[in-house]
N, C-alpha and C positions, 0 to 999 in steps of 0.2 A: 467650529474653531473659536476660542476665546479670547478675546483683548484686555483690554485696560480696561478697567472699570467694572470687568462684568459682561461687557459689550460683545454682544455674538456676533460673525462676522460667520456668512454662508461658504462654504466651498466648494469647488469643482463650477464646469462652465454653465452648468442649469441653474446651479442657486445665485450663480453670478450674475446670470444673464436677469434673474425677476429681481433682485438687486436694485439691478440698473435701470431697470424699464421702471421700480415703485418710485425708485429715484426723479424719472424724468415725470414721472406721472403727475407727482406732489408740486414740482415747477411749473408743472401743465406744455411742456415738452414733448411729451409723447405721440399725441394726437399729431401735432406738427411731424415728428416722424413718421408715422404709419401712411399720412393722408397722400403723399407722393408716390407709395410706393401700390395702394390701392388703387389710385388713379393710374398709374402703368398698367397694373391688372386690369385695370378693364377696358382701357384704350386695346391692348392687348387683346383680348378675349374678340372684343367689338371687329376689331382688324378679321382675326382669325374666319370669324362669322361669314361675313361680309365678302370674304377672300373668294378667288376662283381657283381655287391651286391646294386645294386639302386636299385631295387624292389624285396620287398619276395614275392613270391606267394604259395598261399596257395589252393590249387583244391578242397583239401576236403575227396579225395579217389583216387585209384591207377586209369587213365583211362583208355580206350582201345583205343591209339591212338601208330600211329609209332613214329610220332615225338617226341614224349616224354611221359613216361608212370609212371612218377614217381608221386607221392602226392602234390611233392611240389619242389621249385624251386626260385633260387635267381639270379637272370638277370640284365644286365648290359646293357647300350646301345650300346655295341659292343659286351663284351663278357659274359659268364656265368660261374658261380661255378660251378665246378666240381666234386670239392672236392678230385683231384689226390694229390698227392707227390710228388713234386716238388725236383729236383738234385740241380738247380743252385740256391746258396744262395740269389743271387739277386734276382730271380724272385718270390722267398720264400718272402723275407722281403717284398717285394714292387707290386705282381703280384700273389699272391701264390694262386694256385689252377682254377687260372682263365685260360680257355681257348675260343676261336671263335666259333661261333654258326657252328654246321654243315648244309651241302648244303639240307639234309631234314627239317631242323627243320627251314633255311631259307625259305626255298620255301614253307612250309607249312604256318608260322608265321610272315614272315616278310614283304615278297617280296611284298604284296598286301598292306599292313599298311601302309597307309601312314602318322598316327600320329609317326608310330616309326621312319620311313623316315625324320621326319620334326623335331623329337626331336636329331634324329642323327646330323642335318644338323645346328640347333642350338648347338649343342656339337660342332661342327667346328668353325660359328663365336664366342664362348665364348672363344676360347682356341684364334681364329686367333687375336680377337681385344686383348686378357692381354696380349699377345706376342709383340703387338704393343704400348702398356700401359709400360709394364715392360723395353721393348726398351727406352721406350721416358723417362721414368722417372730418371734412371741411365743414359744416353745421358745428360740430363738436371745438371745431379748430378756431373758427374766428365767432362763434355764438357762446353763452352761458348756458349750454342745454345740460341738463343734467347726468355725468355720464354713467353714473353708477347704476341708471337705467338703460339708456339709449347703449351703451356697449356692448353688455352682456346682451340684450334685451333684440336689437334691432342688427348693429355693425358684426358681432362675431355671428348669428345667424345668416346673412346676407353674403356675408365674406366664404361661409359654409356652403350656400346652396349656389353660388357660383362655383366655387370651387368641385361640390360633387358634380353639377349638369354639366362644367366644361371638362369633365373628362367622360362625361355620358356621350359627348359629339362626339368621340369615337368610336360608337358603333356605327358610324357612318361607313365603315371599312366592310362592315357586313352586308350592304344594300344589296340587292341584287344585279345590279349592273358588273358588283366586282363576282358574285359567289352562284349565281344561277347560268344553266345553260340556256344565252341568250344570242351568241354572236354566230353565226351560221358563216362558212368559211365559202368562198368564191366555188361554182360548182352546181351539178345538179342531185338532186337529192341527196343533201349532205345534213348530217345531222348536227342542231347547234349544240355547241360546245361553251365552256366556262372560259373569260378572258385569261390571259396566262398572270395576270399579278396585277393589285393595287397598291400601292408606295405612298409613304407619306409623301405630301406636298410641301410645299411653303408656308402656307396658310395653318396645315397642322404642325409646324415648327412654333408658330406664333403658338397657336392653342396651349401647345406644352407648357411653354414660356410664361403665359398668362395664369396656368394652373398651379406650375411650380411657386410664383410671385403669392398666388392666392392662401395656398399653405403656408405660406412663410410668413404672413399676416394672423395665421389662426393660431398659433405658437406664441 
C-alpha cells in the first residue's frame, strides 16, 4: 500500500507484525521484549522436566507385581508422586511429594526402555539449549554483543532445539510401563496384561505451555 511521499507502508497482520518488531529492533527494544517471554520458556520447560506428574497411569486393578502394586500412578521423567509430607516449605511449594524412582522399580521399568531413556535424554537438550536461549537473550539485552550474529547464529537455533526436544518428551507416553504387557492381575496363573490408559499429567500441561511459548519466540 502506498503513502505520501512514495512511502510503502506493509499490509495485513504478517507485514504488520516484521513492521513492528524492525521498529523495536532499530530502538533496541526488542531483545527486552523477547528475553521475558524466553525466560518463561524455559522456567517452564525446566518445571515440566523436573515434575512428577507427566503421566497418570491408570492399571485398572491392584497388580501382583514387587515393583509397584498400587492401581495407579503419576510418573515423571525422573521422579514420581508419592504422595509424602513434605517438612521443607520449598520443596512443598515447588517439588511437593515428589520423590526418585527406587532401584526396584528402575531395574524392573526403566533400565531396559529405551523410549524412557530417549525422552529422559531429550529433557536434558530441552533444558541445555533454553539455558543457552535465556543466556543469549539477556547477554543481547543489557551487553553490546553483536546481534546480527548471536541471533540468527546462536538465539533462533537454541530457541529451535528446545522447542523440537520439548515436544520429543512426549514420547514418554510410549514407554513401556503405559504400552507393554506388564501388569499381571491378582490370581494364579494369569497372563499380564497392558495398563488400561496413560493421561497426560500436570507436568505435561507445563511442557505444552513451555513449547507453545518456544514457537512463538521463533516467529
Amino acid at each position: 500500500m502506498g503513502g505520501k511521499g512514495g512511502n510503502y507502508y506493509p499490509s495485513g497482520i504478517s507485514a504488520t507484525w516484521r513492521l513492528w518488531r524492525h521498529c523495536l529492533c532499530r530502538h533496541g527494544w526488542y531483545p527486552l521484549l523477547v528475553a521475558p517471554f524466553i525466560t518463561a520458556a524455559f522456567l517452564l520447560d525446566i518445571y515440566s522436566s523436573a515434575g512428577c506428574e507427566f503421566a497418570h497411569l491408570n492399571i485398572g486393578f491392584e497388580p501382583s507385581n514387587n515393583a509397584w502394586n498400587s492401581s495407579s500412578a503419576d510418573l515423571g521423567l525422573f521422579y514420581f508422586q508419592a504422595e509424602v509430607d513434605e517438612t521443607n516449605k520449598y520443596r512443598e511449594a515447588f517439588h511437593n511429594g515428589c520423590r526418585a524412582y527406587s532401584n526396584l522399580f528402575f531395574a524392573y521399568f526403566i533400565e531396559g526402555d529405551r523410549t524412557w531413556t530417549v525422552a529422559r535424554i531429550m529433557a536434558y537438550i530441552a533444558a541445555g539449549s533454553g539455558l543457552v536461549a535465556t543466556a543469549t537473550i539477556w547477554l543481547l539485552t543489557i551487553t553490546p554483543l553483536p546481534a546480527c550474529f548471536f541471533w540468527p547464529g546462536v538465539l533462533l537455533p537454541s530457541v529451535l532445539i528446545s522447542f523440537l526436544a520439548g515436544g520429543a518428551k512426549f514420547m514418554f507416553f510410549d514407554i513401556e510401563i503405559c504400552q507393554s504387557r506388564l501388569w499381571t492381575p491378582p490370581g494364579a496363573d494369569v497372563t499380564p496384561i497392558e495398563a488400561e490408559s496413560c493421561t497426560l499429567g500436570r507436568s505435561a500441561m507445563f511442557s505444552i505451555a513451555a513449547s507453545a511459548v518456544f514457537f512463538v519466540n521463533i516467529l
